[in-house]
N, C-alpha and C positions, 0 to 999 in steps of 0.2 A: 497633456501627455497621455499617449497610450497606456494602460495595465500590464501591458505585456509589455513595456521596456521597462518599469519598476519590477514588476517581477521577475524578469531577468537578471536586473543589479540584483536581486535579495537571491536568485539564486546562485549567480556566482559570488554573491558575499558569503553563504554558507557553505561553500564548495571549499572558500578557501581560508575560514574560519572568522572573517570579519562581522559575520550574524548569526543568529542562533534562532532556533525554532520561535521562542517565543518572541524573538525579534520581526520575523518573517507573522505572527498570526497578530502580534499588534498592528502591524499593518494592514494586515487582512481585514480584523476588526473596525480599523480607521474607514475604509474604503468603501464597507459595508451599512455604516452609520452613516456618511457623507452619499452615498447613492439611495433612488427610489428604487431600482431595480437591480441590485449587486447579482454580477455573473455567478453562476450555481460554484466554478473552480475555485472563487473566493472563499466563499461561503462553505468549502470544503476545508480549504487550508486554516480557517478559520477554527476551524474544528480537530485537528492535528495535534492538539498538545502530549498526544501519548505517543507521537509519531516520530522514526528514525528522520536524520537531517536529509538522507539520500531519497527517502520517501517523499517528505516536504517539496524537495528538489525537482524530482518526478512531477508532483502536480504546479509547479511551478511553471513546469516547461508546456503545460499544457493550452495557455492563453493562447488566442489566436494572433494576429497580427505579426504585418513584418519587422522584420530587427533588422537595423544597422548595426553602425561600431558603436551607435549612443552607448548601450548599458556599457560597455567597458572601458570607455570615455568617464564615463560617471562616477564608474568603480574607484579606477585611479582617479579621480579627484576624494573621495570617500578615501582613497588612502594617505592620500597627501596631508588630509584634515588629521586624519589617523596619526599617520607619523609627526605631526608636528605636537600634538597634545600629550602624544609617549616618548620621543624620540626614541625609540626601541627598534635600530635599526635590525637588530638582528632578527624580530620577531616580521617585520613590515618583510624583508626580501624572505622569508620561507612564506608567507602568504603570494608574493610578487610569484616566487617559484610555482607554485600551485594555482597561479592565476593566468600563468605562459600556459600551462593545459590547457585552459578552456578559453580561450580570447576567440574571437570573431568578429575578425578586422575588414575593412575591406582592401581590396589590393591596395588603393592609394593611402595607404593606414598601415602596410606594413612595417614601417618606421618605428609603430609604438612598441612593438615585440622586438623586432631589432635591438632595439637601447634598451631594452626590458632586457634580454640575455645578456649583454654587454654589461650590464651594471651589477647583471646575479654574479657575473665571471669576476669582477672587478672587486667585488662583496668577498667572494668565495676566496679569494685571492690574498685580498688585504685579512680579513680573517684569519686565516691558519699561517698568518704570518711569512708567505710566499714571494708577493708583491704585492706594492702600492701600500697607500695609508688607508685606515676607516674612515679619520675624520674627512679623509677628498674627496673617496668612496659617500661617505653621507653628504656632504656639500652637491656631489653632482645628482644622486638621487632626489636629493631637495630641491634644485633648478628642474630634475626632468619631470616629477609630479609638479609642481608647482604650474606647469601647463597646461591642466587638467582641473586648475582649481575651480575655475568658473563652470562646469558641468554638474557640479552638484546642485545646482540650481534647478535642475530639469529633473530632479528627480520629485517622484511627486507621492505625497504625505498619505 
């Protein structure tokens, strides 16, 4: 797998609170040890630990290579893992919320943002006690990541 679809996942993981600087530079460090020749961007983010998350972010975006929907394919599964080890649905959809900003789908993929809003509305709803229940609300969130589970596989160490 490319560097530049893992470093995508780590930066819309930080984007939306799922990683954290030092979670992003132990990987940096993994990648560095593992290659003869680690690209200099590495070797930079590597070195970041006094560094804001938005800055991180910044040279994240900097890898070369093209990007599909993988890293956001990935994400959601990384959250799927996520919400099953917390069940914290209320914590999983305000990250989902702030992962509708940054998704970069392809046309045939816009499906996943689709039922990605649907399910924030359906959240938002059952929540403030409006409409609908949490725990059907959490059951369909559960079925709609749980589509995404085999993607974390591609991500690479």
């Amino acid at each position: 797998m490319e560097i530049k679809v893992t470093a995508e996942v780590y930066r819309l993981g930080i984007l939306i609170g799922l990683y954290t600087v030092q979670d992003v530079i132990k990987w940096a460090d993994n990648v560095i040890e593992s290659l003869d020749n680690p690209p200099y961007e590495i070797i930079e983010i590597s070195l970041s630990s006094q560094e804001k998350p938005v800055d991180v972010c910044s040279k994240l975006k900097l890898f070369n290579g093209d990007l599909n929907d993988l890293p956001s394919k990935i994400l959601l599964g990384l959250l799927n893992e996520y919400y099953l080890s917390t069940n914290n649905l209320s914590e999983i959809f305000s990250m989902l919320t702030r992962l509708s900003d940054h998704l970069q789908l392809e046309e045939s993929n816009k499906w996943i943002e689709v039922e990605m809003i649907y399910l924030s509305d359906a959240f938002y709803l059952a929540d403030q006690n409006i409409y609908g229940d949490l725990k059907e609300v959490g059951n369909n969130f559960k079925n709609y990541l749980s589509q995404f589970e085999d993607y974390v596989k591609y991500l690479s160490v």
